[in-house]
DRENNU-623539 format. One record per residue (C-alpha): residue in three letters; x, y, z. Coordinates in steps of 0.25 Angstrom, whole numbers, padded with zeros to 4 digits, always signed. Each point is the difference from the previous one (the first is absolute). Layout:
BEGIN
ALAXYZ ...
END
This chain:
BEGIN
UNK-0029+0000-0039 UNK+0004-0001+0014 UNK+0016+0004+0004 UNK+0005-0008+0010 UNK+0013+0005+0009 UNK+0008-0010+0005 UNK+0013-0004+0005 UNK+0013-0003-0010 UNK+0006-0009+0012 UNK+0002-0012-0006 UNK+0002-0009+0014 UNK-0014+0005+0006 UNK-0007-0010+0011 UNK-0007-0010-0008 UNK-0015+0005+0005 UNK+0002+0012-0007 UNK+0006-0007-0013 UNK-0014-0008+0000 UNK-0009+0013+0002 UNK+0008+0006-0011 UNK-0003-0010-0010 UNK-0014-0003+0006 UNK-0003+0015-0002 UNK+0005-0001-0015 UNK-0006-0012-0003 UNK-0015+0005+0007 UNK+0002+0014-0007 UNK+0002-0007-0015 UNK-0012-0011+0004 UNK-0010+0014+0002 UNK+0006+0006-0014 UNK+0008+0009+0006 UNK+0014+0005-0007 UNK+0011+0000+0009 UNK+0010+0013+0001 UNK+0012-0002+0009 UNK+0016+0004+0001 UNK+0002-0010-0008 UNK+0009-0009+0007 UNK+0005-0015-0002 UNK-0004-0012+0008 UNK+0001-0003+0012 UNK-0003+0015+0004 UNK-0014+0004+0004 UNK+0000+0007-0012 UNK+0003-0011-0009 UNK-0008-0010+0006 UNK-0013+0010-0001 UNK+0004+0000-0015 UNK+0002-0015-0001 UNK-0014-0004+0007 UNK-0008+0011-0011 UNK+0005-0009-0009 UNK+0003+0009-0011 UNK-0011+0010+0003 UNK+0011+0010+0006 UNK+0009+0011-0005 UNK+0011+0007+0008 UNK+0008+0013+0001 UNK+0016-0001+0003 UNK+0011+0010+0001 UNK+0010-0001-0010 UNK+0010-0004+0010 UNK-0008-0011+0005 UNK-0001-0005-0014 UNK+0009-0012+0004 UNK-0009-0006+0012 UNK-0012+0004-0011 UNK-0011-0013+0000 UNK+0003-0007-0013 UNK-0012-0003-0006 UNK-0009+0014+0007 UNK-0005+0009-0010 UNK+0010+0014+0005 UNK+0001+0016-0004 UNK+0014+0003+0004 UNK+0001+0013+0008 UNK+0014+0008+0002 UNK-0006+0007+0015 UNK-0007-0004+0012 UNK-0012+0013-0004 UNK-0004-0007-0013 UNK+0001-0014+0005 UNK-0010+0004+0012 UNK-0008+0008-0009 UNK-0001-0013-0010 UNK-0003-0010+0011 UNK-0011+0008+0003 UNK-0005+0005-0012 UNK-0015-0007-0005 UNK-0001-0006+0014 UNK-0014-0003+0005 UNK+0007-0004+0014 UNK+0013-0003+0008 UNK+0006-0011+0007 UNK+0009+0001+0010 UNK+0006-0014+0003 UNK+0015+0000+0012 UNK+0011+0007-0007 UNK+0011+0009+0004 UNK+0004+0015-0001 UNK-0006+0000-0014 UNK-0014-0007+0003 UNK+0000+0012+0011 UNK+0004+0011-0009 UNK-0009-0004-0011 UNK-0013-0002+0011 UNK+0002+0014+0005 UNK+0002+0007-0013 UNK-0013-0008-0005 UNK-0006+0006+0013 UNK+0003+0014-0001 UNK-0005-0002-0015 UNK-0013-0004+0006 UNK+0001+0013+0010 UNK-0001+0009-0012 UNK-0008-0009-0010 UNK+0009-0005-0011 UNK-0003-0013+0005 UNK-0014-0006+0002 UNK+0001-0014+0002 UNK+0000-0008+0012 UNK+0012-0004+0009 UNK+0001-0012+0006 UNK+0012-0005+0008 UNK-0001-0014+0003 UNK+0006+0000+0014 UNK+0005-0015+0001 UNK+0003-0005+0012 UNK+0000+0014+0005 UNK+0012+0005-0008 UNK-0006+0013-0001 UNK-0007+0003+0014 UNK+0012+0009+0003 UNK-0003+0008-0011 UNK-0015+0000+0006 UNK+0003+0003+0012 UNK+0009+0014-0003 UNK-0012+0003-0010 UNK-0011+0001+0010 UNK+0013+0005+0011 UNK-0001+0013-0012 UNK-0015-0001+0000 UNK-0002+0003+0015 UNK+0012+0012-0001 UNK-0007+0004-0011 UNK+0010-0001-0011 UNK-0012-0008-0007 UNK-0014+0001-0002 UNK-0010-0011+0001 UNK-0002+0000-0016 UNK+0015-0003-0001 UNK-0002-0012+0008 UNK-0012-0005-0008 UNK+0011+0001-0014 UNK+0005-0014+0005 UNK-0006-0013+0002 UNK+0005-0010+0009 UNK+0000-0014-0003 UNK+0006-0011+0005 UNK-0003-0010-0011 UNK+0003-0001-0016 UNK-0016-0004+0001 UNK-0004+0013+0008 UNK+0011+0009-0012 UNK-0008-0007-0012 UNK-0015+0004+0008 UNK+0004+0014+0001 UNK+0003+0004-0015 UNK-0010+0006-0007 
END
């Protein structure tokens, strides 16, 4: 199982609509099952859903329930804790694909899990277009100032393709 964050914005440029659904439709083509926030199309999370191709599942908020995807496999969670905790739980790796403050919360909570072990997997932030080369550039900023060590660094992997995400799962 591989938990992919994305964004719930449902007017999202068109190139990361496409890298959505290509990732989804890459993942489910290797036999991977997909775990997202379980959003509706036309969000990145829906359209990763819609290109696995039924080799998906999702966890939602019980408030969201109305923006739910219609046909996604979902647990129904009542607060953010759990819903993180069951995007996560069974994952052999994470993908980060653009997103908001949610795709940012859930990639550095993910993180810090890493820091202490509760989560092993690899995580890959596909960095279209550059979308996340400001987040790079204040990591290695924390690097240098010694906020971060060199093995934090090395628990993301930066890609720039759907193609360079799929070659770096386990």
């Amino acid at each position: 199982m591989v938990t992919v964050y994305a964004g719930s914005s449902e007017v999202a440029p068109p190139r990361y609509r496409r890298a959505a659904s290509e990732l989804g439709r890459r993942l489910a083509d290797l036999g991977w099952t997909v775990r997202t926030g379980a959003g509706r199309s036309p969000s990145l999370m829906g359209l990763v859903v819609d290109g696995a191709r039924g080799r998906a599942e999702g966890v939602i908020l019980h408030k969201f329930l109305r923006v739910r995807h219609p046909t996604l496999p979902t647990s129904v969670v009542r607060t953010m804790p759990h819903r993180k905790a069951g995007l996560i739980r069974g994952a052999k790796a994470l993908i980060v694909l653009p997103g908001g403050f949610g795709t940012m919360d859930e990639l550095f909570e993910v993180l810090v899990l890493h820091q202490i072990d509760e989560f092993r997997g690899p995580i890959i932030v596909l960095n279209l277009d550059g979308y996340y080369d400001a987040i790079l550039a204040w990591i290695r900023r924390a690097r240098r100032e010694r906020f971060l060590r060199d093995a934090d660094l090395r628990r993301l992997r930066w890609v720039r393709s759907v193609a360079g995400a799929v070659k770096e799962l386990p």
